[in-house]
C-alpha positions in Angstrom: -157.8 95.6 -23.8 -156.8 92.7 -22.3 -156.8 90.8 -18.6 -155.2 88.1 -17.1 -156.9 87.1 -13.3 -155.5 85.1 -10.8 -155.9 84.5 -7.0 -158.5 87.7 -6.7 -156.5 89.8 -8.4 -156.9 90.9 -12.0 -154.2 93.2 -14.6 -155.3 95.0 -17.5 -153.5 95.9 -20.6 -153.4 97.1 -24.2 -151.1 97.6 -27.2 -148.3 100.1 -26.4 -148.5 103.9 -27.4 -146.3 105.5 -29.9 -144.9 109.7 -28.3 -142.1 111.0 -28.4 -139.8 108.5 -29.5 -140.8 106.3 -27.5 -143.1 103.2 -26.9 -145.2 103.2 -23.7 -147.6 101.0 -22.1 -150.3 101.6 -19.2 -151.0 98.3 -16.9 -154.3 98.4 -14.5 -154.1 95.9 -11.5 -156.0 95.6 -8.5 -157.6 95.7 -6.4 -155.8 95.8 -3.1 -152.5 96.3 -5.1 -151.0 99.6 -4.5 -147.7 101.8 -5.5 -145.4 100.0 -3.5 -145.9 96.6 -5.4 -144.0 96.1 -8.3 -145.2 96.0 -12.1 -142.4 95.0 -14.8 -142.6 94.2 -18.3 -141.4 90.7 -19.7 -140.0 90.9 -23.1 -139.0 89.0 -25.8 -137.1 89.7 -28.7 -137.8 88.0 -32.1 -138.6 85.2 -29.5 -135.1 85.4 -28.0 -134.2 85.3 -23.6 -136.4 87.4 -21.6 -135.8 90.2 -19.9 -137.3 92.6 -17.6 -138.0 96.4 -18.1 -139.3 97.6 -14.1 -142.7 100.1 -14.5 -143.2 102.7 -12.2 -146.5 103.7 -10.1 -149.2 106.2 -11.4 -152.4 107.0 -9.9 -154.5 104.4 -7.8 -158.5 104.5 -8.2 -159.8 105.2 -5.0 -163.4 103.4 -6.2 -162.1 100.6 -7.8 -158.9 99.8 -5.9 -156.7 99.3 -9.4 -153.3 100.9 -8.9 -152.2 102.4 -12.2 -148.4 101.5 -13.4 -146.6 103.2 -16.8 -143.6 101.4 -18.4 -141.4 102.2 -21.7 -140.3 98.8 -24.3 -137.1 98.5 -24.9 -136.8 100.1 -28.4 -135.6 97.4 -31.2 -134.0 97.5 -34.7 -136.1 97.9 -37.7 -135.8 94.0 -38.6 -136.3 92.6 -34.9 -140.1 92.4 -33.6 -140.7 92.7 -29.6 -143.1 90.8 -27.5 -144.3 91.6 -24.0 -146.1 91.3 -20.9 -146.7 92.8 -17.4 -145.9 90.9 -14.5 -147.1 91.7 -11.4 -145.5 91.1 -7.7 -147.8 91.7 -4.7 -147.7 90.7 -1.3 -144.9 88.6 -1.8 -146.9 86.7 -5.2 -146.4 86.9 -8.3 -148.7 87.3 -11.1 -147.8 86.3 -14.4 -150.4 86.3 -17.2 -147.7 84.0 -19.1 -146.1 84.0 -22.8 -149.2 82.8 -24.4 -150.8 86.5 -23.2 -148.1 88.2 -24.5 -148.4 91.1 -26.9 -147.1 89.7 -30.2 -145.6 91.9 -32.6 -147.8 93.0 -35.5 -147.6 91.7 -38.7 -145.0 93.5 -41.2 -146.2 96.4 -42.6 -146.0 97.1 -46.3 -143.2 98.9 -48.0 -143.9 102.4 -48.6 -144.6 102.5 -51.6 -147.4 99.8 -51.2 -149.4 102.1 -48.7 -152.0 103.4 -50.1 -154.2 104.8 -47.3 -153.6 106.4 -43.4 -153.7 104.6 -40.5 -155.7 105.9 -37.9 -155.8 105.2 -34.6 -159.1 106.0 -32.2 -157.5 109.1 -29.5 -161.2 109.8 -28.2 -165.0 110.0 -28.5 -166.3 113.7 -27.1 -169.2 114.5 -26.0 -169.3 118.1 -25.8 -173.1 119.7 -24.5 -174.1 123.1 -25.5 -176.3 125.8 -23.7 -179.3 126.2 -25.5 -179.5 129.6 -25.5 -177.5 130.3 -28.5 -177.0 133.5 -29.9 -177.8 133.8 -34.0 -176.3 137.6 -35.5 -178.6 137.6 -38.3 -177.9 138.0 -41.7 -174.9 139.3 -42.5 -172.5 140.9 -44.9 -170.3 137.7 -43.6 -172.9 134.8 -43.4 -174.6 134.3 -40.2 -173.1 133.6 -37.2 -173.9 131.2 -34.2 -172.2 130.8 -30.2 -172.6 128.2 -28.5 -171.8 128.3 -24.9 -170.2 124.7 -23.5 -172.1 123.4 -20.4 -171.0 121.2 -17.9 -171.4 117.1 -18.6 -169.4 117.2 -21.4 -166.9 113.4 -21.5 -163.9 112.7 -23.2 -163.6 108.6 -22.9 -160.5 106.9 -25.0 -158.5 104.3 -24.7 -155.5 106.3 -23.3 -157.4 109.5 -22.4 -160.6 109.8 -20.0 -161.6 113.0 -18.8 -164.6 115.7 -18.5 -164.9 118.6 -20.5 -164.7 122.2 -19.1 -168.1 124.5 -18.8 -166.3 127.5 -20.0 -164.9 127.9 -23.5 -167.6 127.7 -26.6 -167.9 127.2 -30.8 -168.3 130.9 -32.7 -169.9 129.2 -36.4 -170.1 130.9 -39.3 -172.7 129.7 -41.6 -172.2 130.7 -45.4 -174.9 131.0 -47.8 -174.7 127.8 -49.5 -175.2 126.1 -46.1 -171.7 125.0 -45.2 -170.9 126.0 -41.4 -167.0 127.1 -40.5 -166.7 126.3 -36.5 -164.2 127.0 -34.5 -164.2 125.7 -30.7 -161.7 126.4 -27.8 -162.4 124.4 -24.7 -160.3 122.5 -21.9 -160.0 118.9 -20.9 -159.9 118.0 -17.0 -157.9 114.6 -17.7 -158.6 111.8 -15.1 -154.4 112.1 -14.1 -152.7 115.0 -13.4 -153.6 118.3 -12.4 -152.5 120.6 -15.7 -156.2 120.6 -18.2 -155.6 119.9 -22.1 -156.4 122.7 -23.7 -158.4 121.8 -27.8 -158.9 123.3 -30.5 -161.2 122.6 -33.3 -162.1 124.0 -36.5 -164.1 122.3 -39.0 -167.1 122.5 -41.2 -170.8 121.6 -40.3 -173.3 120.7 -43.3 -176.8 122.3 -43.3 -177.4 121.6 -46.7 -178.1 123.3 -49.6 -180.8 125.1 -48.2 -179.7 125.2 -44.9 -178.7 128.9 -44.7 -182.6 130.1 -45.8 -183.5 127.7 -43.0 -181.4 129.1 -40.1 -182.4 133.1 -41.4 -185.6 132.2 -40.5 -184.9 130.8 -37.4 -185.3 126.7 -38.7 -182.9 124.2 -37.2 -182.9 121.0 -38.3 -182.8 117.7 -36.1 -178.7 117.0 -36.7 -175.7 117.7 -38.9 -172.8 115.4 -39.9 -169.6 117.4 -38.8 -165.5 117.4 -39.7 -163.4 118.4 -37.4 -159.4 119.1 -37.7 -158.4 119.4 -33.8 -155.3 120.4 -32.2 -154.1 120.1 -28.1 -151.3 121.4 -26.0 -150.8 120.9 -22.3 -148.2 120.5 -20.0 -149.4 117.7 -18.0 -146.5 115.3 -18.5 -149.0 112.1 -18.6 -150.6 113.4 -22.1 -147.6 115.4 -23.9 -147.6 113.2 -26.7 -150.9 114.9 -26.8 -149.2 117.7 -28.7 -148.0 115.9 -31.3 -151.3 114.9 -32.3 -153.2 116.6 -35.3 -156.7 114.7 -35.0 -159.2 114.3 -37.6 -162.9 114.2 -36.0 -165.9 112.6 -37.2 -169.4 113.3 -35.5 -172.8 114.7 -35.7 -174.4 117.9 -34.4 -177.4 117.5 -32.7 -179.7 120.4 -32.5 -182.6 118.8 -30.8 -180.4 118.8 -27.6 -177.5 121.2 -28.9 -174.8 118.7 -28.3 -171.6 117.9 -30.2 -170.7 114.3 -30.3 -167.8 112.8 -32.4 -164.9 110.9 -32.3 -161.2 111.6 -33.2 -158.7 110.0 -34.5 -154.9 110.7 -35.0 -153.8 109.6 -38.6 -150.1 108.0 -39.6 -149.1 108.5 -43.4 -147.0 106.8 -45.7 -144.4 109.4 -44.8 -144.0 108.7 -41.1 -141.2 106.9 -39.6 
């Protein structure tokens, strides 16, 4: 993230993020600045003239005072590399963090055929608190099964998504008998803008170990598991649709001491993507 102040008044700002098609970016400043003032994006290509892209007004804070703006970059050819920064216009002032703040281009990235891993980039970390009165089934002809109800104080805090966590939905986990647990959660995310929740699904596996399963049919829970998690969203909240593009990849730990669910996700570009 980063800031620029001047004259009392402070803007925020981080690397632009990739959905549908197109590039946006998400500017803090305050406080005292509100909708009507004016946000616009300075850019720069392959350190060519300026020019200015106009941002429009999202939410404002009420506790903070920092007015909220959204703006899409100009998109450029393959070849060409885009710099930028937010300018921002307020009681007749102007606030200009300058070209030595602006977001440079990242370097190239290899060919192709010299990638050899995903990128991932961070979406989230969850926090997701359990009931402790789960409900085991017993030994059964199908491994045995666990629900755990979701509670309220459950956080979603990421760099483009903040939130809180729904107290209805839950996890149904099938443990099998060498230990391995198959979850699958349903629960909803009240984001911090809009008013439509994001709806997530996970599935995933949770390791009890080897002997894990003679543990849990005789009622033995151990302290924490490491958990893998493949989630999925879809809302209609217009602020996170690129939210449905998304196929996460979670990594986290189940604790059992206070039956809570903490990981982080991340959203994963392959050698294949454009």
């Amino acid at each position: 993230m980063r800031e620029f102040s001047d004259r009392g008044v402070t803007l925020r700002w981080s690397e632009a993020i990739n959905a549908d098609g197109l590039s946006r970016v998400l500017v803090e400043a305050g406080p005292s600045v509100s909708s009507h003032d004016t946000l616009r994006l300075i850019c720069s290509e392959d350190g060519g003239p300026e020019r200015a892209i106009r941002g429009w007004p999202l939410l404002r804070d009420p506790q903070t005072g920092f007015q909220q703006f959204a703006a899409v970059l100009p998109s450029v050819k393959q070849e060409k590399t885009l710099s930028w920064r937010p300018v921002l216009t307020s009681g007749g002032r102007e606030y200009d963090p300058g070209p030595e703040k602006a977001v440079q281009p990242a370097a190239p990235e290899p060919t192709k055929t010299a990638v050899t891993s995903p990128v991932l980039e961070h979406v989230a970390k969850f926090v997701v608190p359990f009931d402790s009165s789960f409900h085991p089934s017993g030994e059964t002809p199908d491994g045995i099964w666990l629900h755990f109800a979701i509670k309220e104080g459950g956080t979603v805090e990421g760099p483009h998504l903040k939130g809180v966590i729904e107290p209805i939905g839950g996890d149904w986990m099938r443990v099998r008998p060498d230990g391995v647990g198959l979850l699958h959660a349903k629960a909803l995310i009240r984001p911090s803008i809009g008013q439509a929740p994001i709806l997530f699904e996970d599935t995933g596996v949770c390791d009890f170990g080897p002997d894990g399963y003679a543990a849990l049919s005789k009622g033995n829970l151990p302290a924490s598991v490491p958990v893998r998690l493949a989630p999925r969203y879809l809302t209609s909240n217009p602020h996170f649709s690129w939210m449905n593009r998304v196929q996460g990849f979670g990594i986290g730990e189940a604790s059992l001491s206070d039956i809570t669910l903490r990981f982080d996700v991340y959203s994963a570009k392959g050698i294949s993507d454009a």
